[in-house]
C-alpha positions as CSV (number, residue, x, y, z in Angstrom):
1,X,0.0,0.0,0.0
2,X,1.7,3.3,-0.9
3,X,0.2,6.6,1.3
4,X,-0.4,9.4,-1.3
5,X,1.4,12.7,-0.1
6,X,-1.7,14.4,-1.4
7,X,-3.6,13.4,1.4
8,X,-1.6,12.1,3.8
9,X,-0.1,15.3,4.1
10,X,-2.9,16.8,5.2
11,X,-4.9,18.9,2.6
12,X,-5.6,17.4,-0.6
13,X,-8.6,15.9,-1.1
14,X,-8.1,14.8,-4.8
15,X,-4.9,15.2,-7.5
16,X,-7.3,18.0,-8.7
17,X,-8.3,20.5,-6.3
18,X,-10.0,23.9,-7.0
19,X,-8.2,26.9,-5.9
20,X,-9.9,29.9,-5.4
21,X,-9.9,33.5,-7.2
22,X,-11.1,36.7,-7.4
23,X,-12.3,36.7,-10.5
24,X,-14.3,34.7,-13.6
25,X,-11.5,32.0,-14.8
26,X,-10.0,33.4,-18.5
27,X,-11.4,31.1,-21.6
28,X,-9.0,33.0,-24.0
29,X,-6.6,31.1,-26.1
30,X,-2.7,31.6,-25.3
31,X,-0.9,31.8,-28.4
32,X,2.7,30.4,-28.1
33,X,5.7,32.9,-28.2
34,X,9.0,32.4,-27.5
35,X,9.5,33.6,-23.9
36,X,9.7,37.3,-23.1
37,X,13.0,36.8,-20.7
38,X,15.9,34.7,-20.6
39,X,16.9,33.7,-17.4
40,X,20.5,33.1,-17.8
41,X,20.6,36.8,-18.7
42,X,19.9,37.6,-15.5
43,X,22.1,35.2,-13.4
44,X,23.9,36.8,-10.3
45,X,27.0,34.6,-10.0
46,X,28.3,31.5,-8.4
47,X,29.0,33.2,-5.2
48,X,26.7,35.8,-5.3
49,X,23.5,33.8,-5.4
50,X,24.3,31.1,-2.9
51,X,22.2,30.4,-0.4
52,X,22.1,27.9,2.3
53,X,19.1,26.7,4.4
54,X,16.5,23.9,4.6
55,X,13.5,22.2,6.8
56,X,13.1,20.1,9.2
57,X,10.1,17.7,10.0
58,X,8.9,16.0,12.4
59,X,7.1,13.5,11.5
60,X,4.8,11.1,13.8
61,X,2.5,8.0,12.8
62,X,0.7,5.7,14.6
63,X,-1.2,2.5,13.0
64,X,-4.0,0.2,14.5
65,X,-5.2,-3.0,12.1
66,X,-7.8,-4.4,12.6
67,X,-10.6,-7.1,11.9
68,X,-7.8,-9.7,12.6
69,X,-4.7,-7.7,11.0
70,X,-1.8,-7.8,12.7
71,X,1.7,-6.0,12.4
72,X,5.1,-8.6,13.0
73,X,8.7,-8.1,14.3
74,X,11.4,-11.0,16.0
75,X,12.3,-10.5,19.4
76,X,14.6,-13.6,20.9
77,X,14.1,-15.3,17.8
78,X,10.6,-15.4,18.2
79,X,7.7,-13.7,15.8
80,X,5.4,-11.8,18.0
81,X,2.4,-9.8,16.4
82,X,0.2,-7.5,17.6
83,X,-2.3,-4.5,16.1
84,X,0.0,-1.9,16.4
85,X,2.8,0.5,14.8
86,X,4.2,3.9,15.9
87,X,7.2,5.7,13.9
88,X,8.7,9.0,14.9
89,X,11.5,10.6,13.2
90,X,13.0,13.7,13.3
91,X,13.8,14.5,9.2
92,X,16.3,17.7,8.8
93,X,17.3,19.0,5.2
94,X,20.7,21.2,5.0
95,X,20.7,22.7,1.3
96,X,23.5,24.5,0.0
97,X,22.8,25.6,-3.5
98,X,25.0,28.4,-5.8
99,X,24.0,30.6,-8.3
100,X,24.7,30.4,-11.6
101,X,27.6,31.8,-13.4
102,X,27.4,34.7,-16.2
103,X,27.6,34.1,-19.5
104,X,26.0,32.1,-22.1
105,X,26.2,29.0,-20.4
106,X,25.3,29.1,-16.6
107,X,27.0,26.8,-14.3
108,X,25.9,26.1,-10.2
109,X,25.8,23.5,-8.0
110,X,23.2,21.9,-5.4
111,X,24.2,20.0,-2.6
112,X,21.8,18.6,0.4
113,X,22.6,16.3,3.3
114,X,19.5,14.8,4.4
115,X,19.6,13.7,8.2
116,X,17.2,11.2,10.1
117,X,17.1,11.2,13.9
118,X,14.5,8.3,15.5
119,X,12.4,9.1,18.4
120,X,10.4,6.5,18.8
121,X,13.9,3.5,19.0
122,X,11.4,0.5,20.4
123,X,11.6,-2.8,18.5
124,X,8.2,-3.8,19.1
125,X,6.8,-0.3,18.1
126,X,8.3,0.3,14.9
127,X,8.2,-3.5,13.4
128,X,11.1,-3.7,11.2
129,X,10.4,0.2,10.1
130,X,9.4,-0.6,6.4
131,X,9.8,2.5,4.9
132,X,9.3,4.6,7.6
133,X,11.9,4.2,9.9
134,X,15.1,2.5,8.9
135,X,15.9,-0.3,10.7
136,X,18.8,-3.4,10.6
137,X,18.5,-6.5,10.0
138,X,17.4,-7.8,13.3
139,X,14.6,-5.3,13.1
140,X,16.2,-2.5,15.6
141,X,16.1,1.0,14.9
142,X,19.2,2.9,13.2
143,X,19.0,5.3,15.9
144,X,20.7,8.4,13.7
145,X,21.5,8.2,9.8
146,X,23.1,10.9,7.3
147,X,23.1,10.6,3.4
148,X,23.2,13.2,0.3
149,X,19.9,13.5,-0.7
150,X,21.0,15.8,-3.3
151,X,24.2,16.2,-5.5
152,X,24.4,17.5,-8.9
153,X,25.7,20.0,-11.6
154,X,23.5,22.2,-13.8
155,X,23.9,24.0,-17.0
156,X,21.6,26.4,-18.4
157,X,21.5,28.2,-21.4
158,X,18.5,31.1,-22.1
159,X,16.1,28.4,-20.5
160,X,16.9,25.5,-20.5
161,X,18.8,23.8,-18.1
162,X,20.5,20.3,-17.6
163,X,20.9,18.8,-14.4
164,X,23.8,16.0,-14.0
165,X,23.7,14.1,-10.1
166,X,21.4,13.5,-7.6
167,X,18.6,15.6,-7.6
168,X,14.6,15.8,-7.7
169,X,12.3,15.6,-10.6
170,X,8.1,16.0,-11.2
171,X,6.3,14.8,-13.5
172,X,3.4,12.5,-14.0
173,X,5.1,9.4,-14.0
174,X,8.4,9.8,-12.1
175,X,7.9,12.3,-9.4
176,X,9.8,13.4,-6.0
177,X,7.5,11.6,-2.9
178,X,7.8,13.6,-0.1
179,X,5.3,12.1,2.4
180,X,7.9,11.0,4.8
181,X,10.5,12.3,7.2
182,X,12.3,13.2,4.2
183,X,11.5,12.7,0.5
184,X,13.2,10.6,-2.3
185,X,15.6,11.4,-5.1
186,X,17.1,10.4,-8.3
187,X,20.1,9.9,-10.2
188,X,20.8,10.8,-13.2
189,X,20.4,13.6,-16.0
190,X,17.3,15.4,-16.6
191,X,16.7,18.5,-18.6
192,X,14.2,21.2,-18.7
193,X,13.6,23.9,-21.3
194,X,11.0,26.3,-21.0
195,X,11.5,28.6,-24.2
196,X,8.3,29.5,-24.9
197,X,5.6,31.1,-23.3
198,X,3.1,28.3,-22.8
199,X,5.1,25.3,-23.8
200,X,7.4,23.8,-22.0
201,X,9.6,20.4,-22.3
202,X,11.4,17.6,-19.6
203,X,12.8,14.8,-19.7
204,X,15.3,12.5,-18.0
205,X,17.4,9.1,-17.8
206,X,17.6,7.7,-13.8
207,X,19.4,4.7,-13.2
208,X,19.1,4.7,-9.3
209,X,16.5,5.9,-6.5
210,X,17.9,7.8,-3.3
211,X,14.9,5.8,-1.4
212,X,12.9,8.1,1.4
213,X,13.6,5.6,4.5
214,X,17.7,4.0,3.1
215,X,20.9,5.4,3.3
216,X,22.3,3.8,0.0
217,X,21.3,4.0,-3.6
218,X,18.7,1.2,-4.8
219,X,17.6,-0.2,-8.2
220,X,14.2,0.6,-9.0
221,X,11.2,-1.1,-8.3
222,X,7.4,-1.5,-9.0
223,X,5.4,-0.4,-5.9
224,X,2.9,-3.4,-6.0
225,X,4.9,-5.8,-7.9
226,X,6.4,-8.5,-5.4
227,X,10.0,-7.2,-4.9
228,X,11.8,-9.2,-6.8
229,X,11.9,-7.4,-10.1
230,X,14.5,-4.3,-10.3
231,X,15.4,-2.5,-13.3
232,X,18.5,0.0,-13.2
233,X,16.9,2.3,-16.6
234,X,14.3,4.6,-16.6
235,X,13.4,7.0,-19.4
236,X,11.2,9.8,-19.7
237,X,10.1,12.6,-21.7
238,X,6.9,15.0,-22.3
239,X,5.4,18.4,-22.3
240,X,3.6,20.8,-20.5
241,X,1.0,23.4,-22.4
242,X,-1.7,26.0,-21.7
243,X,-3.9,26.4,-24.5
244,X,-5.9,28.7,-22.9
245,X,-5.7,30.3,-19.6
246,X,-8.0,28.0,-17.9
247,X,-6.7,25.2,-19.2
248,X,-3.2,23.1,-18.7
249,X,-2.1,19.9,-20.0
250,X,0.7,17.8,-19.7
251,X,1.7,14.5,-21.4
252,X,4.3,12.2,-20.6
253,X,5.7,9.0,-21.7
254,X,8.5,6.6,-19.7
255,X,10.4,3.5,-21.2
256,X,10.7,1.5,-17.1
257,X,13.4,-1.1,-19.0
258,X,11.9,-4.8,-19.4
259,X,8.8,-3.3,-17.2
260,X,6.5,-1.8,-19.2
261,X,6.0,1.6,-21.0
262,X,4.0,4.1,-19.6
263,X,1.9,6.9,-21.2
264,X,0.3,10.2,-19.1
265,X,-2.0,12.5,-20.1
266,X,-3.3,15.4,-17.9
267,X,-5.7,18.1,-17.9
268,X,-7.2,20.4,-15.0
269,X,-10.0,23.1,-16.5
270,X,-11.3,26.0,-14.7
271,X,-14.8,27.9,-15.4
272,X,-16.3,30.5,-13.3
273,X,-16.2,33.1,-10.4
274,X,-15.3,31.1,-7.2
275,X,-17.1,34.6,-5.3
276,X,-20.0,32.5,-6.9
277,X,-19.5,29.4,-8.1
278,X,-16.0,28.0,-9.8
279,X,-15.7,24.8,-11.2
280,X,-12.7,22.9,-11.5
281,X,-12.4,19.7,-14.1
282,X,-9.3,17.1,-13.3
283,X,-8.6,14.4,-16.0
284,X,-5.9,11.9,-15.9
285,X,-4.9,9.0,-17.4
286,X,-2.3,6.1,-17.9
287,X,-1.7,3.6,-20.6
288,X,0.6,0.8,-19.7
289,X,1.5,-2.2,-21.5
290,X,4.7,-4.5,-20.8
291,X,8.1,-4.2,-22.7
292,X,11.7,-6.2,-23.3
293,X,11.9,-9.2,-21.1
294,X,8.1,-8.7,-19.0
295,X,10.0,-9.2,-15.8
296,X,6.6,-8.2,-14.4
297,X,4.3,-10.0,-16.5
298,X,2.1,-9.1,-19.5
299,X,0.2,-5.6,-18.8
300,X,-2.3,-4.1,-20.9
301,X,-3.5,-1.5,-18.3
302,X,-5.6,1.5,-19.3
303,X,-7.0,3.4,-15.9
304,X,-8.4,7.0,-15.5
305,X,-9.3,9.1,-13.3
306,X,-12.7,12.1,-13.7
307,X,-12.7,14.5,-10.8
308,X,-15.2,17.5,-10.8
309,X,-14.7,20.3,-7.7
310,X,-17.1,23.1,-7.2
311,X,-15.9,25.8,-5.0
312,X,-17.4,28.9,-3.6
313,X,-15.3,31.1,-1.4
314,X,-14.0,29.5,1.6
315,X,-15.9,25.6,0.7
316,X,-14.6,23.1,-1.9
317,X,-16.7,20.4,-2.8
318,X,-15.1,17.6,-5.3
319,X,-16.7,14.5,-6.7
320,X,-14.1,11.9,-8.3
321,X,-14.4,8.8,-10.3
322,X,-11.6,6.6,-10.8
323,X,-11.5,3.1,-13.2
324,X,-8.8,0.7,-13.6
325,X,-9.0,-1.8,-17.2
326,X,-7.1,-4.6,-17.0
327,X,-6.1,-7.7,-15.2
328,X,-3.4,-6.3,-12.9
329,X,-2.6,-3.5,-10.7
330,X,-2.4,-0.5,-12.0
331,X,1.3,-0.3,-10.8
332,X,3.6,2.8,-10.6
333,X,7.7,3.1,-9.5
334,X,8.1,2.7,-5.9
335,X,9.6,5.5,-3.8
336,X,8.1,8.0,-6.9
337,X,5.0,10.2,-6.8
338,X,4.3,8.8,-10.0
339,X,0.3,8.4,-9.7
340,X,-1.5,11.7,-10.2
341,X,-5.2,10.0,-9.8
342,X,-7.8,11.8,-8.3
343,X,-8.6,8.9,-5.6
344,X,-4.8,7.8,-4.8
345,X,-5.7,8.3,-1.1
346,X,-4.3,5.7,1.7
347,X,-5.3,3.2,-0.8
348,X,-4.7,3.8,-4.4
349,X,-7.7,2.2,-5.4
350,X,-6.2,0.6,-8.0
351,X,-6.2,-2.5,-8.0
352,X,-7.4,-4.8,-11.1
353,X,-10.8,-3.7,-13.0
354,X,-11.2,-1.8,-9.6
355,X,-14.2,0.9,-10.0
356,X,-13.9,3.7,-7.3
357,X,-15.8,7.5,-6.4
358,X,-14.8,9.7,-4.0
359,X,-17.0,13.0,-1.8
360,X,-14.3,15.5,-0.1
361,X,-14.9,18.9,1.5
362,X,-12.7,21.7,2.3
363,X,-12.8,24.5,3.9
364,X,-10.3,27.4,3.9
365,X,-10.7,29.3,7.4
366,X,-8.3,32.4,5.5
367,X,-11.9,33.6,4.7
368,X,-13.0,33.8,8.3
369,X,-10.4,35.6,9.4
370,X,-8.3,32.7,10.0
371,X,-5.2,32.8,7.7
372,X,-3.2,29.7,7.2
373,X,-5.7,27.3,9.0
374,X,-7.2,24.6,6.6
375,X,-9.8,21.7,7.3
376,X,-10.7,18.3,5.1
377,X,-12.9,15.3,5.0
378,X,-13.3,12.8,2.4
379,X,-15.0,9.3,1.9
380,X,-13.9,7.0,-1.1
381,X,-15.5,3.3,-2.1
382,X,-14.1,0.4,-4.4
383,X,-15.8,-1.9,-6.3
384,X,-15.5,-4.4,-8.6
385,X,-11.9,-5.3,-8.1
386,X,-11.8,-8.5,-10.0
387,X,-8.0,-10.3,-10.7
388,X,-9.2,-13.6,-11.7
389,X,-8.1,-13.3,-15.0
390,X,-4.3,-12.4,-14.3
391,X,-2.3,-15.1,-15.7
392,X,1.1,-13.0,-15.6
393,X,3.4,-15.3,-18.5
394,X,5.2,-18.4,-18.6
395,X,8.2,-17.1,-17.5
396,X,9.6,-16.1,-14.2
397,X,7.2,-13.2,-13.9
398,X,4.3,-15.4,-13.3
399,X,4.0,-14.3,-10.0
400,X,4.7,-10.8,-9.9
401,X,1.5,-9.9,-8.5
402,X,1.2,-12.7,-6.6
403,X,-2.1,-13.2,-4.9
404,X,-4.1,-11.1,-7.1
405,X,-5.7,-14.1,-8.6
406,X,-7.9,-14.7,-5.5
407,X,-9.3,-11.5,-5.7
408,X,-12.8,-11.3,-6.9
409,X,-15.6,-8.9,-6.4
410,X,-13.4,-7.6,-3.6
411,X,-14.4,-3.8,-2.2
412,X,-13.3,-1.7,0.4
413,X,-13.8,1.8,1.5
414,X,-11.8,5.0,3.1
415,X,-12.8,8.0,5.0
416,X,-10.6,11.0,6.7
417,X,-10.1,14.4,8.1
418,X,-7.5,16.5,8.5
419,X,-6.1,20.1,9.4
420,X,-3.2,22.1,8.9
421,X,-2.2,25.1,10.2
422,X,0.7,27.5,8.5
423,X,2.2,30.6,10.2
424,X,1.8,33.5,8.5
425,X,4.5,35.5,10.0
426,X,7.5,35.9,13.0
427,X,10.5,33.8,12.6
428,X,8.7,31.0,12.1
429,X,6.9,32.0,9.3
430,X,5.9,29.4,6.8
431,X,5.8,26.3,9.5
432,X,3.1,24.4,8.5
433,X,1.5,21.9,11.1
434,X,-0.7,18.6,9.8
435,X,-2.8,15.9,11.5
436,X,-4.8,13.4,9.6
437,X,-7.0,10.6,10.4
438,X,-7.5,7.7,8.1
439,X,-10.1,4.8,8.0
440,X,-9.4,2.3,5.4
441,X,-11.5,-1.2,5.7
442,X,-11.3,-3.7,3.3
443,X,-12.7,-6.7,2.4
444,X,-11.1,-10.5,2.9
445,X,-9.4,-10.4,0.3
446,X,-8.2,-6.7,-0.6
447,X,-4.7,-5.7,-0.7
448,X,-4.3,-3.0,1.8
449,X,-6.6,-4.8,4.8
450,X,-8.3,-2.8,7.2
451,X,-6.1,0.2,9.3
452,X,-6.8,3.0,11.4
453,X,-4.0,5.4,11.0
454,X,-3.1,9.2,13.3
455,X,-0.8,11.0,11.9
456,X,0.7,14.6,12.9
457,X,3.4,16.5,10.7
458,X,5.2,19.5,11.7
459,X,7.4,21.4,9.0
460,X,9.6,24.0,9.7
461,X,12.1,25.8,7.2
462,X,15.0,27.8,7.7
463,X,17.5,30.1,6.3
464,X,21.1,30.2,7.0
465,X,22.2,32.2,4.5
């Protein structure tokens, strides 16, 4: 089960969320130009633009199965299980990043040492960590860790720029995930161009994740496949336009060697006066079929997502439908953000020929006289799910998504609330404070079971220089 940082970072109640303005949304057509400025023209200098500062988060979770789920962990060569799991870690960020040199090719350098400090050390509380909190072999926490998160060169000329190291990257199949103590990374080379006014292009070749919860480098992975499969190549490349002013799209498309290939499309649409009543219109969706050596399995996987949010000044109310075609998971890189469906939530509700609609509310208090202070509530359902038909190949990926095969006509369903709180100003300005509450239950045979989870997130930044 992958936890969405949309939601279980507090505030989003779908990948598409109205945002509110002061006026009617713009239906004119953008027409495309090259870009008014160039950025490298206006670079300050190696030295002279360096900054150095960061966050740090503290992060607390605490999990409760149950209608017979239980967590595990070894103690005196014994496996004991209960219904419980907390994990506490203190995630700090140090960033150092230069400026770019003059001249027509821009040079600087990012560097960030991620540190992990445990506060909750017990055995029997964190159950081997997961990804959560790092742990040894024998289960026990690594009390304090260090690694670079980040490490790279970049070049830029006019607008473009080309980043070389470890670094992040977003798009709608390999994306930064960041709902953790601290967030994931890549490695590799990336570019981005934006040349033109409303048209802009990305793309990348990663070999290795930086993984939220590890200290080393690791292959990559599919988040639902069984572990076993790693690839050490993944390709991307697409583009982002705005054809009007109330419309963007993006579409990318990712080689995930002897995976699959993976196509994205996106759109979010915005009519009306939010004063009144705006409407916002979220579309994604994800082609995926399997590629080289199938290491896991034959995919033929279309699955979309429809969300519709209505908003009038403070109040957002969304409706979203989601729908998964095929005979697997709809699966996705793990330690990546790459899933940008409305109704990836503590579930993904994705599983195979899986049906699923979601109801969330929020309220923005900024228009009570509130600033900063934020409330949500959602309830999602799953039905259909239906993996009967999965057959994998012949091969050794037969099994990749082991267990699917007994799922039929499975359901479940997910409600929670949350509120965050930022600070509008002091020295602590920008601190943001979350607390969510998630119900999931499932039925006997759905992936992610049934789990209660608390969690409260407090992020502060900082500024050194």
């Amino acid at each position: 089960m992958k936890l969405s940082s949309k939601v279980l970072l507090a505030m989003a109640i779908s990948s598409i969320t109205a945002t509110a303005y002061a006026e009617p949304a713009s239906q004119d057509f953008v027409p495309t130009t090259l870009a008014g400025t160039s950025a490298q023209s206006e670079a300050k200098g190696f030295i002279e633009d360096f900054s150095l500062g960061g966050t740090t988060r503290n992060w607390y979770s605490h999990e409760s199965k149950y209608r017979g789920g239980t967590f595990s962990y070894e103690k005196h060569g014994e496996t004991r299980t209960d219904r419980n799991r907390t994990n506490w870690v203190q995630g700090t960020i140090l960033n150092a990043s230069s400026g770019f040199t003059q001249g027509t090719v821009g040079v600087k350098t990012e560097v960030a040492v991620y540190n992990a400090l445990v506060l909750d050390r017990s055995k029997r509380d964190i159950k081997g960590g997961s990804n959560r909190t790092l742990a040894d072999s024998d289960g026990n926490a690594v009390d304090q860790w260090s690694k670079l998160g980040l490490a790279n060169v970049q070049f830029r000329v006019s607008n473009t720029t080309l980043t070389a190291g470890r670094q992040n990257f977003s798009s709608g199949i390999v994306d930064t995930i960041g709902n953790r103590a601290l967030p994931s990374s890549f490695e590799g080379v990336s570019f981005n161009s934006e040349e033109f006014s409303n048209l802009s292009f990305q793309g990348g070749i990663f070999d290795r994740v930086s993984p939220r919860t590890e200290q080393s480098l690791s292959k990559f992975r599919s988040e639902y496949g069984n572990g076993t499969q790693e690839t050490d190549k993944v390709s991307t490349l697409g583009v982002n336009y705005q054809p009007l002013k109330s419309l963007k799209t993006s579409f990318f498309a990712a080689n995930v060697k002897d995976f699959w290939n993976q196509y994205y499309f996106g759109a979010t649409h915005e009519l009306g006066d939010t004063s009144q009543l705006g409407l916002t219109t979220g579309f994604n969706y994800y082609k995926t079929v399997d590629e080289g050596k199938k290491e896991m399995g034959e995919i033929d996987n279309d699955t979309f997502s429809l969300s519709l949010g209505l908003t009038h000044q403070a109040h957002s109310l969304t409706f979203a439908y989601q729908q998964v075609n095929g005979n697997e998971y709809f699966d996705y890189l793990h330690e990546t953000n790459g899933i940008y469906l409305a109704n990836s939530l503590t579930s993904d509700f994705n599983g195979p020929n899986e049906k699923s609609f979601q109801v969330a509310y929020a309220i923005n208090m900024a228009e009570y006289g509130v600033p900063g202070l934020k409330f949500n509530a959602y309830s999602a359902r799953g039905w259909g799910i239906d993996g009967t038909h999965y057959t994998g190949n012949n091969g050794r990926a037969k099994f990749a998504y082991d267990g699917i095969q007994s799922q039929d006509g499975e359901k479940h369903q997910e409600y929670g609330v949350g509120a965050s709180y930022a600070l509008q100003s002091g020295p602590l300005k920008a601190t943001t404070v979350r607390a969510t509450y998630v119900e999931h239950r499932g039925s006997e045979f759905q992936a992610d079971g049934s789990i209660k989870e608390f969690r409260l997130v407090t992020t502060i930044p900082f500024n050194i220089l």
